[in-house]
C-alpha positions as a Python dict, from the first residue, in 0.01 Angstrom:
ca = {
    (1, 'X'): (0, 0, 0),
    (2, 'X'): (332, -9, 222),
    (3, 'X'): (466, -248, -49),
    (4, 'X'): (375, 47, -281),
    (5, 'X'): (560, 355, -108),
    (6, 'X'): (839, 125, -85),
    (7, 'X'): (841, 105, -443),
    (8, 'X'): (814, 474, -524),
    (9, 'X'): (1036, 568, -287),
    (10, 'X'): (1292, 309, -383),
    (11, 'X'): (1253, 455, -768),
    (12, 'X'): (1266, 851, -637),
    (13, 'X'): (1580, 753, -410),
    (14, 'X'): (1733, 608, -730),
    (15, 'X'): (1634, 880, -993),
    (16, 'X'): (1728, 1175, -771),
    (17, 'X'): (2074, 973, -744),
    (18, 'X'): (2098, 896, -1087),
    (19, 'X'): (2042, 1290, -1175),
    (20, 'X'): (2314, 1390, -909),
    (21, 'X'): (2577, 1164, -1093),
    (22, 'X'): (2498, 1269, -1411),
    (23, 'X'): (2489, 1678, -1325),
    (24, 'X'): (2813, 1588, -1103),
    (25, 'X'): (2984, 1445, -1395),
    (26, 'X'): (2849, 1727, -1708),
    (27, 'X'): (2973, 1926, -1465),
    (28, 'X'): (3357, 1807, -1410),
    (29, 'X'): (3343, 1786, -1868),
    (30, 'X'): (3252, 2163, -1839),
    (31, 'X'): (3494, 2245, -1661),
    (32, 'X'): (3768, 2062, -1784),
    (33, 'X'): (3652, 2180, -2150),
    (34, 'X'): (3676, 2541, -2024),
    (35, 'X'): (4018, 2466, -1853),
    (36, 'X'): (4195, 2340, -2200),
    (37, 'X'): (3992, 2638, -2404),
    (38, 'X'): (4197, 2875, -2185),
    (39, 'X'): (4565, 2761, -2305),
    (40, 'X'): (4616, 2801, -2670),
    (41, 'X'): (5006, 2699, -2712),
    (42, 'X'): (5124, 2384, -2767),
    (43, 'X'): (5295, 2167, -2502),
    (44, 'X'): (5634, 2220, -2682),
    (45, 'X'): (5633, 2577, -2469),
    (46, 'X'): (5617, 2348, -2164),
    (47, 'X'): (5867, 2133, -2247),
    (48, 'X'): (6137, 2237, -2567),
    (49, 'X'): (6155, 2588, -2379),
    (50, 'X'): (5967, 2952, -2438),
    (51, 'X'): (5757, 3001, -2726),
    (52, 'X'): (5584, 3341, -2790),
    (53, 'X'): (5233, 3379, -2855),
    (54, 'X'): (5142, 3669, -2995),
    (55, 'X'): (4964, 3932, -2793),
    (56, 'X'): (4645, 3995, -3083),
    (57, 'X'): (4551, 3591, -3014),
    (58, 'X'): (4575, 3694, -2641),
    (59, 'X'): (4262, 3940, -2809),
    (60, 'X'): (4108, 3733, -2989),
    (61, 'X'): (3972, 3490, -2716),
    (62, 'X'): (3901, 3738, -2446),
    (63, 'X'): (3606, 4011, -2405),
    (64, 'X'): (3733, 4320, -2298),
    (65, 'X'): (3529, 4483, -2000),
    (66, 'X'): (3590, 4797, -1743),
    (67, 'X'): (3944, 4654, -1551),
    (68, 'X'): (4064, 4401, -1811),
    (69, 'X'): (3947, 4098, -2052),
    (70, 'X'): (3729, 3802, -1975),
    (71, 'X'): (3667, 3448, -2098),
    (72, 'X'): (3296, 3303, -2085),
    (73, 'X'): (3346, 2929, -2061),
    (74, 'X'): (3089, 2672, -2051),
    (75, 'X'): (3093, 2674, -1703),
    (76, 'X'): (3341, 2860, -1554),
    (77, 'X'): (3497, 3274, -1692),
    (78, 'X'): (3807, 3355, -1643),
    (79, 'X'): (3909, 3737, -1585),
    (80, 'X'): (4257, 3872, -1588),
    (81, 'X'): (4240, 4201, -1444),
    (82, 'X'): (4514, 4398, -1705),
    (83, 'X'): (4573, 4651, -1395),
    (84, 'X'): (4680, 4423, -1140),
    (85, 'X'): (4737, 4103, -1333),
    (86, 'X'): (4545, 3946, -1155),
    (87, 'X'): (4360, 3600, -1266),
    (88, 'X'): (4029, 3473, -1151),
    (89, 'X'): (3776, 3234, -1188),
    (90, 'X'): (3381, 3224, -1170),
    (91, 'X'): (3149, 2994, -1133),
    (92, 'X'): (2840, 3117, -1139),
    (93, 'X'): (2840, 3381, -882),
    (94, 'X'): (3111, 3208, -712),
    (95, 'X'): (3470, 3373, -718),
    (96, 'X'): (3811, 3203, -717),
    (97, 'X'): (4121, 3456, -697),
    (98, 'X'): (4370, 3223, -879),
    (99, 'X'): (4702, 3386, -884),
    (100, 'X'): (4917, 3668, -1069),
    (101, 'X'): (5078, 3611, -1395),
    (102, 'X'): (5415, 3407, -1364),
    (103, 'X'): (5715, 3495, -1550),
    (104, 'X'): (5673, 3204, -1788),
    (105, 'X'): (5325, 3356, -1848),
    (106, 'X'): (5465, 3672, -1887),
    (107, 'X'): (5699, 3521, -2153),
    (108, 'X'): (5460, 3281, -2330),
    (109, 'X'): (5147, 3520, -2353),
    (110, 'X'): (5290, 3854, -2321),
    (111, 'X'): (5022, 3985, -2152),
    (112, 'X'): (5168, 4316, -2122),
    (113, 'X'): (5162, 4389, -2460),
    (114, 'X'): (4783, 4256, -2489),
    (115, 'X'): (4681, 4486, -2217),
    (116, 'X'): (4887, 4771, -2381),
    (117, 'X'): (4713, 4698, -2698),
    (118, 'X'): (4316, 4683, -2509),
    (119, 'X'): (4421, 5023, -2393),
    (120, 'X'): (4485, 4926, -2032),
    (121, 'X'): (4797, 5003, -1850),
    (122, 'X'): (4982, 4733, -1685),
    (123, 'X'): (5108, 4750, -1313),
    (124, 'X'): (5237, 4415, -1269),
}
């Protein structure tokens, strides 16, 4: 019988183990797929200088709620708040204040003009 417990609880030890890797790691893909969803120019406006996006695909990818527009990623959302500028990050019930827009932001994804055009008026 002992030889038995050993055995199940060598199997359960493994198993549980096995599961926490595996959630661990679906997890990190999530978010890492949710992380490149969110940036939608090319790395030639990182590196061959300012490229515009324009401010309807800024639209297109975000839901518009009460203070500004939200993404629902596989794991994570990410909220800009179109008062404030404001950017965030959720997981799950979990809230991350990121940071504010930078001026390259402000250049690349005119976010201005996006919030303009949801019908939100800008502060930052």
């Amino acid at each position: 019988m002992n030889r038995f417990l050993q055995f199940v609880w060598f199997l359960g030890y493994h198993v549980i183990w096995s599961f926490g890797i595996g959630f661990s790691f679906f997890l990190l893909l999530g978010l890492a797929a949710d992380f490149r969803s969110i940036d939608k120019t090319h790395d030639e406006s990182r590196t061959r200088g300012i490229k515009t996006v324009e401010a309807q695909d800024f639209q297109l990818f975000f839901e518009k709620t009460e203070n500004g527009v939200i993404k629902h990623g596989f794991v994570s959302d990410y909220f800009i708040d179109c008062t404030t500028g404001a950017i965030r990050f959720s997981i799950r019930d979990f809230q991350f204040n990121y940071s504010y827009f930078t001026e390259r932001a402000l250049k690349v994804y005119q976010p201005r003009d996006a919030c303009r055009a949801g019908g939100f008026e800008p502060e930052f």
